[in-house]
Biopython code that builds the backbone (N, CA, C, O; Angstrom):
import numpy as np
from Bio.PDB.StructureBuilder import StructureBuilder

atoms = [
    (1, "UNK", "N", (212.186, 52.802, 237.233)),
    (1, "UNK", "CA", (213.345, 52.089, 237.728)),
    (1, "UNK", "C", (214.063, 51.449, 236.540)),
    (1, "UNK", "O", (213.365, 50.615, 235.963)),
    (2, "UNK", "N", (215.273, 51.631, 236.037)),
    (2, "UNK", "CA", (216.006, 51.458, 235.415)),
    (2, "UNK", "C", (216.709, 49.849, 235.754)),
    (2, "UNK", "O", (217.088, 49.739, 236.920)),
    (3, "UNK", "N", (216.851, 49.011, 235.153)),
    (3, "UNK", "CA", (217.321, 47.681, 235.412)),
    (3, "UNK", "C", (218.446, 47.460, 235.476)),
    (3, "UNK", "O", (218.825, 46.631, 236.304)),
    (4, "UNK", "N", (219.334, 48.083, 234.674)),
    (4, "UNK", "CA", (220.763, 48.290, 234.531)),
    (4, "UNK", "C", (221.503, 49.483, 235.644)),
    (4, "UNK", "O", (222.661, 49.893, 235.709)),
    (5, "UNK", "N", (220.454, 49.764, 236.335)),
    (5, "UNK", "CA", (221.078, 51.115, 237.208)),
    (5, "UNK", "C", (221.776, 50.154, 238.274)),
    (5, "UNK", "O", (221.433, 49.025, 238.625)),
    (6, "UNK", "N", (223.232, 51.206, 238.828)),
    (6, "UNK", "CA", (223.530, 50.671, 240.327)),
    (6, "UNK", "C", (223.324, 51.706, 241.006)),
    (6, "UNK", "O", (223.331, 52.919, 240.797)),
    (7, "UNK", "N", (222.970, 50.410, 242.632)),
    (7, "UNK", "CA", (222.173, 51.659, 243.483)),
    (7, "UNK", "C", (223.452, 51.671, 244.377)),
    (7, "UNK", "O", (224.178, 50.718, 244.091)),
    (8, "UNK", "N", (224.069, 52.653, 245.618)),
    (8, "UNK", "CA", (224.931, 52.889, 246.346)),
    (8, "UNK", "C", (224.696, 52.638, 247.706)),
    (8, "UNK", "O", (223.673, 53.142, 248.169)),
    (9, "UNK", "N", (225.581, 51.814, 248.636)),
    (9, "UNK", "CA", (225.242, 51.714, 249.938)),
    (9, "UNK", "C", (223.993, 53.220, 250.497)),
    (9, "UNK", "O", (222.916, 52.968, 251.036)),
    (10, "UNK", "N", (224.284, 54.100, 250.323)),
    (10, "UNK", "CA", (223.657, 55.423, 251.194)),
    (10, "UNK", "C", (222.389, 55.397, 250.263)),
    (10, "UNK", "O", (221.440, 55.614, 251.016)),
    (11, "UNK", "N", (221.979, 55.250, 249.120)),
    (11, "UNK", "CA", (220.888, 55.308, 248.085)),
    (11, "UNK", "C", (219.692, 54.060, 248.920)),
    (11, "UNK", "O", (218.477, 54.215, 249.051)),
    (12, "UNK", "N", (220.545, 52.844, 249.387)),
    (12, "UNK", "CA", (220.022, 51.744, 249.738)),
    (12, "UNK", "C", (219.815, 51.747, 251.209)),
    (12, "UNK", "O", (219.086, 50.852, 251.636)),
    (13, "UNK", "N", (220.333, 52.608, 252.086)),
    (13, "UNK", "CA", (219.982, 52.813, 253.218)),
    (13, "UNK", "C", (218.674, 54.183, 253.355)),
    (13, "UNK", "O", (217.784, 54.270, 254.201)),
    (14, "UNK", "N", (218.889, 54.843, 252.544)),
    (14, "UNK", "CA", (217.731, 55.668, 252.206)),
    (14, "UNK", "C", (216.634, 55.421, 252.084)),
    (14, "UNK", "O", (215.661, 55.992, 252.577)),
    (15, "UNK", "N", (216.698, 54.267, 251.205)),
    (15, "UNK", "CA", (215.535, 53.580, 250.733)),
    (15, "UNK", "C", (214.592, 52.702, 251.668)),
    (15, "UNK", "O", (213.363, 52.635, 251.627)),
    (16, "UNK", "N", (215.643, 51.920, 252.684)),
    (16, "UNK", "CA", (215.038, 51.143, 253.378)),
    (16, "UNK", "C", (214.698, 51.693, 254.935)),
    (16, "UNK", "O", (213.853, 51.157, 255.652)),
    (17, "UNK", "N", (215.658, 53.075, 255.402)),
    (17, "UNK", "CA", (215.596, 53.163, 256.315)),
    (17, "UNK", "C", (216.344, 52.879, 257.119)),
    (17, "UNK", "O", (216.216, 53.429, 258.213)),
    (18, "UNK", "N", (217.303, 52.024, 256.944)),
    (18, "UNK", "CA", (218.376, 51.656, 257.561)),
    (18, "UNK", "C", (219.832, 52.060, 257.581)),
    (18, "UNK", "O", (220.253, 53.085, 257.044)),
    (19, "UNK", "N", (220.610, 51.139, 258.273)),
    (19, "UNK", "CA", (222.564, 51.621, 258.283)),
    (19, "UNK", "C", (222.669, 50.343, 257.266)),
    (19, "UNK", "O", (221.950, 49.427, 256.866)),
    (20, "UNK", "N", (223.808, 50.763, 257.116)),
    (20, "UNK", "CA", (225.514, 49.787, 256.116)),
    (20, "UNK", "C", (225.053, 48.214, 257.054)),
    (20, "UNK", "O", (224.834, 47.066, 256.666)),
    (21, "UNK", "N", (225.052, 48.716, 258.112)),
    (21, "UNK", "CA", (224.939, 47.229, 258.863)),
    (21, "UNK", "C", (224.035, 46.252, 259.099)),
    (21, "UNK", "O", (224.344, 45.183, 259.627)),
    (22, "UNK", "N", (222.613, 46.619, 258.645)),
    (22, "UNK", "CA", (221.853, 45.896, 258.486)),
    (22, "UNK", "C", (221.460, 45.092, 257.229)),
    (22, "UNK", "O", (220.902, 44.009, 257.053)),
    (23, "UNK", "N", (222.067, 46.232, 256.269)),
    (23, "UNK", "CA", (222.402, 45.399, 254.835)),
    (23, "UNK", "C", (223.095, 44.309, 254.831)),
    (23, "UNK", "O", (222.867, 43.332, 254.118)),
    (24, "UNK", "N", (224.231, 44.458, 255.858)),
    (24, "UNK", "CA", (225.330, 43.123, 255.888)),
    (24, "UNK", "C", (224.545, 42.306, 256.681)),
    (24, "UNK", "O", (224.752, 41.095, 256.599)),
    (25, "UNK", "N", (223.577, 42.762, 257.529)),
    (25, "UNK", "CA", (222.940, 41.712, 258.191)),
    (25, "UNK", "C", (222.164, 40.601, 257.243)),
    (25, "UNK", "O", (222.398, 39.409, 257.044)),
    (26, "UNK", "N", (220.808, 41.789, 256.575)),
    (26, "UNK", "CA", (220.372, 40.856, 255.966)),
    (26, "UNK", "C", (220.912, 40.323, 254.242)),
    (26, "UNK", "O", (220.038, 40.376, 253.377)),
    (27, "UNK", "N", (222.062, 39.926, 253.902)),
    (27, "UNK", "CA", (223.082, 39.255, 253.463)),
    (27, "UNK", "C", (222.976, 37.919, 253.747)),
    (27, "UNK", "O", (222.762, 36.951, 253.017)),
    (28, "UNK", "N", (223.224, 38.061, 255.344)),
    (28, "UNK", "CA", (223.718, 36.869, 256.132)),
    (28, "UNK", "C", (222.207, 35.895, 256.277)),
    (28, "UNK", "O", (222.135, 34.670, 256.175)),
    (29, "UNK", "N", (221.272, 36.694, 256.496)),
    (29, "UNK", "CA", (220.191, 36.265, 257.137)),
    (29, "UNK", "C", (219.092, 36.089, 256.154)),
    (29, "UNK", "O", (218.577, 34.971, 256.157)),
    (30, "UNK", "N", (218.638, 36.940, 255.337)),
    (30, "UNK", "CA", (217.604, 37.604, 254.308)),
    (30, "UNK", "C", (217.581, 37.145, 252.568)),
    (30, "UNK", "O", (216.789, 37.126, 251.626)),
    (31, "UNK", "N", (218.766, 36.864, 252.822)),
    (31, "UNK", "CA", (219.522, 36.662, 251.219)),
    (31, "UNK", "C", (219.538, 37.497, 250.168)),
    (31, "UNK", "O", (219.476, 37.280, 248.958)),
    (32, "UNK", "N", (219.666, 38.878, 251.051)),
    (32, "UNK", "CA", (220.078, 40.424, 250.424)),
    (32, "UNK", "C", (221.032, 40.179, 249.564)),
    (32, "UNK", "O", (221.952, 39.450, 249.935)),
    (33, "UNK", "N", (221.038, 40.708, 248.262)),
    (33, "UNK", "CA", (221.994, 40.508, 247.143)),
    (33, "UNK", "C", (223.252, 41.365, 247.578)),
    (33, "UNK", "O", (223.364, 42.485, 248.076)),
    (34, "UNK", "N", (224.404, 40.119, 247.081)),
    (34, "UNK", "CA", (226.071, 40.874, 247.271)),
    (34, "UNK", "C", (225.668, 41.920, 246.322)),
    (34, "UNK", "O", (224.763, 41.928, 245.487)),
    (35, "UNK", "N", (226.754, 43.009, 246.715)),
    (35, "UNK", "CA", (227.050, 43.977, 246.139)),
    (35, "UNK", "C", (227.655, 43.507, 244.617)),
    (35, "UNK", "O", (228.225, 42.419, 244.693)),
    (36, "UNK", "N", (227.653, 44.060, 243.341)),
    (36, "UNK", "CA", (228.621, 43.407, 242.779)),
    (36, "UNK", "C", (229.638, 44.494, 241.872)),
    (36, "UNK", "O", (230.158, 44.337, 240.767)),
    (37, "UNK", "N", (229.678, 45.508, 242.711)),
    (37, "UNK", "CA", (231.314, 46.350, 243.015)),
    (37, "UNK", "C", (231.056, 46.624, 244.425)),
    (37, "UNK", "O", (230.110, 47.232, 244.926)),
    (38, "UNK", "N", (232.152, 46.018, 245.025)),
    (38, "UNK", "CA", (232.425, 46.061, 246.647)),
    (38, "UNK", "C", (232.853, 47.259, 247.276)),
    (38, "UNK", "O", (233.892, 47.615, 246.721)),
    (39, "UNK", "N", (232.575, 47.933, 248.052)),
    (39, "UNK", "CA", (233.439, 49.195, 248.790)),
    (39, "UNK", "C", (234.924, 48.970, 249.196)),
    (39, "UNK", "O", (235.703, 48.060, 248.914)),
    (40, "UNK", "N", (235.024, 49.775, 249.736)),
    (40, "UNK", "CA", (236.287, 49.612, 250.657)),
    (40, "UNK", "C", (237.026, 51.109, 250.010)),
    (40, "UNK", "O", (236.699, 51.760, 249.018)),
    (41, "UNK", "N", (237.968, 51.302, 250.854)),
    (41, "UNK", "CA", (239.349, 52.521, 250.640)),
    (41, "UNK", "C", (238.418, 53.698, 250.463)),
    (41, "UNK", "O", (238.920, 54.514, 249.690)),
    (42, "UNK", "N", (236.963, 54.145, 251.020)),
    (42, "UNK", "CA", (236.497, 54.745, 250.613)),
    (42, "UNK", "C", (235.637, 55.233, 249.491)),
    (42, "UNK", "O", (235.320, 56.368, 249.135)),
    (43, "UNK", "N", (235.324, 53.916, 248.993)),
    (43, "UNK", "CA", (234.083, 53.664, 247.805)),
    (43, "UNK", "C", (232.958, 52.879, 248.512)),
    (43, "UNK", "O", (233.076, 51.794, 249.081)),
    (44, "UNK", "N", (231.945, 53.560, 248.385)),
    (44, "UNK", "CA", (230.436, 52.715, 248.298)),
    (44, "UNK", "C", (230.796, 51.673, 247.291)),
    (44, "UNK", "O", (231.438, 51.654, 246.241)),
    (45, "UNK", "N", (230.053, 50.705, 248.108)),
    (45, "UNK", "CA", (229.625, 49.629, 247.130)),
    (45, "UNK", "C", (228.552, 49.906, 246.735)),
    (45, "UNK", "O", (227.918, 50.815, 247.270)),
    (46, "UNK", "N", (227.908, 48.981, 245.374)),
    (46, "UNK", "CA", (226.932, 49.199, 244.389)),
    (46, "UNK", "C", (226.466, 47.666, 243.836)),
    (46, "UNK", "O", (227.170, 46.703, 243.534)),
    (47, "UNK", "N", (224.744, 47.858, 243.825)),
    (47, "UNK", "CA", (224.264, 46.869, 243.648)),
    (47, "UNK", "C", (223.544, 46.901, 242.454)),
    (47, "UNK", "O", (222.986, 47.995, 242.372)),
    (48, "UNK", "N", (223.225, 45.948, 241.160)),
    (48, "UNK", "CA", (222.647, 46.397, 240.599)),
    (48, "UNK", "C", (221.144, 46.056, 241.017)),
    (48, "UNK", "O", (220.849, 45.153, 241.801)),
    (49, "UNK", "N", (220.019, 47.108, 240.233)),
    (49, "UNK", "CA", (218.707, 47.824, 240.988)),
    (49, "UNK", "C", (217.957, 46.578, 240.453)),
    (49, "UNK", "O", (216.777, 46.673, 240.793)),
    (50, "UNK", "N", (218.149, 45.636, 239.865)),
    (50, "UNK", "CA", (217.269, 44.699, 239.148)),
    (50, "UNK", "C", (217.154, 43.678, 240.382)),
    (50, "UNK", "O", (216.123, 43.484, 241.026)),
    (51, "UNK", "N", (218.760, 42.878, 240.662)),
    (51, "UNK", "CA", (218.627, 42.651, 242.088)),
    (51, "UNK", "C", (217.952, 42.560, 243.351)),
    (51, "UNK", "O", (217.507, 41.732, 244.145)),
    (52, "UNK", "N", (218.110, 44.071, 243.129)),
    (52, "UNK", "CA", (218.005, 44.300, 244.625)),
    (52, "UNK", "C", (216.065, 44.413, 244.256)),
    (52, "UNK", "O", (215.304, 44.029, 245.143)),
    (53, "UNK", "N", (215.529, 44.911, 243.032)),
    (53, "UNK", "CA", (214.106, 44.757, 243.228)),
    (53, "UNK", "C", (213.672, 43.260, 243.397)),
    (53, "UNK", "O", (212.894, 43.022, 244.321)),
    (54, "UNK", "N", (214.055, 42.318, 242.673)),
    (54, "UNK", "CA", (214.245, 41.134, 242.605)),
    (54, "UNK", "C", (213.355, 40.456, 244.199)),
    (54, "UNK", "O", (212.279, 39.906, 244.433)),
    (55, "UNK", "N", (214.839, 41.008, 245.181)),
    (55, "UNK", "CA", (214.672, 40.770, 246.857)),
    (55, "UNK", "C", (213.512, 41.263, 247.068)),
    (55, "UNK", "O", (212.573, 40.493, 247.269)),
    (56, "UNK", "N", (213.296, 42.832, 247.068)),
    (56, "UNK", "CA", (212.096, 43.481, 247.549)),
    (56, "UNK", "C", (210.812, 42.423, 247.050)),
    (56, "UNK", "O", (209.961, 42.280, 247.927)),
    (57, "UNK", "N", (210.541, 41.616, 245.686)),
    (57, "UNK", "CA", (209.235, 40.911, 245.676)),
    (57, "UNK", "C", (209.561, 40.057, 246.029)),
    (57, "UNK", "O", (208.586, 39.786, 246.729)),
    (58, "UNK", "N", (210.244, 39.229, 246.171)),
    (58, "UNK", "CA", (210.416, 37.648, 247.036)),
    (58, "UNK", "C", (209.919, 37.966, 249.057)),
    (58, "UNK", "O", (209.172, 37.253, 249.728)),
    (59, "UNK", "N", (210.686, 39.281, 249.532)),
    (59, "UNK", "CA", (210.083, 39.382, 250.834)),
    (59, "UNK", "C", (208.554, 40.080, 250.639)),
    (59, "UNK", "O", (207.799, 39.941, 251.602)),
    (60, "UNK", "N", (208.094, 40.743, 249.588)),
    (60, "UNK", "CA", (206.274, 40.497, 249.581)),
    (60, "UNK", "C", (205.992, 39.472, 249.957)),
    (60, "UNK", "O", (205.486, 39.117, 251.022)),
    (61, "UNK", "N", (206.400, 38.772, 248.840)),
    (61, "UNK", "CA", (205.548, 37.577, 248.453)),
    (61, "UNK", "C", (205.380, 36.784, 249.829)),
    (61, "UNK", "O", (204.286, 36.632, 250.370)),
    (62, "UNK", "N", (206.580, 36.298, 250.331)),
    (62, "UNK", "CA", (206.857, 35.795, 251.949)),
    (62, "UNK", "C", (206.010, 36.312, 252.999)),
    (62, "UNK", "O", (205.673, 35.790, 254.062)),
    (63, "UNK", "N", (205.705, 37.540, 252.451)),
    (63, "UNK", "CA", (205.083, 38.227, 253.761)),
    (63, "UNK", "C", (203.653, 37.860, 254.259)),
    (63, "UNK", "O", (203.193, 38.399, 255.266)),
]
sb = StructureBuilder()
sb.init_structure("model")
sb.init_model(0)
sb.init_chain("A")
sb.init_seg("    ")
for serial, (resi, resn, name, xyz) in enumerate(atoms, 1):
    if name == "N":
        sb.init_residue(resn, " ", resi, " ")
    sb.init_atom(name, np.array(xyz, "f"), 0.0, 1.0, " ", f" {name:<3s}", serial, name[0])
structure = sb.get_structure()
């Protein structure tokens, strides 16, 4: 896993199993990292992978 990589809405629903919409869920709820290039007009948004691993050990750890 590359630290500097960005991952893509569909890369990140892949990963977890999920839709676009549960990402925005857990955002709201989870404290899923903003995107930090946003979609829209037909671009995935993109997160960087350091981030988003970041989340993945904080909900271990919680667990």
């Amino acid at each position: 896993m590359t630290d500097d990589r960005l991952i893509s809405t569909s890369e990140l629903c892949e990963r977890y199993g999920r839709n676009r919409d549960t990402l925005l869920r857990w955002q709201r709820q989870r404290g899923f990292p903003r995107p930090v290039v946003p979609g829209g007009h037909g671009h995935e948004a993109r997160w960087r992978e350091r981030d988003v691993k970041t989340w993945e050990d904080r909900q271990a750890r919680a667990a």
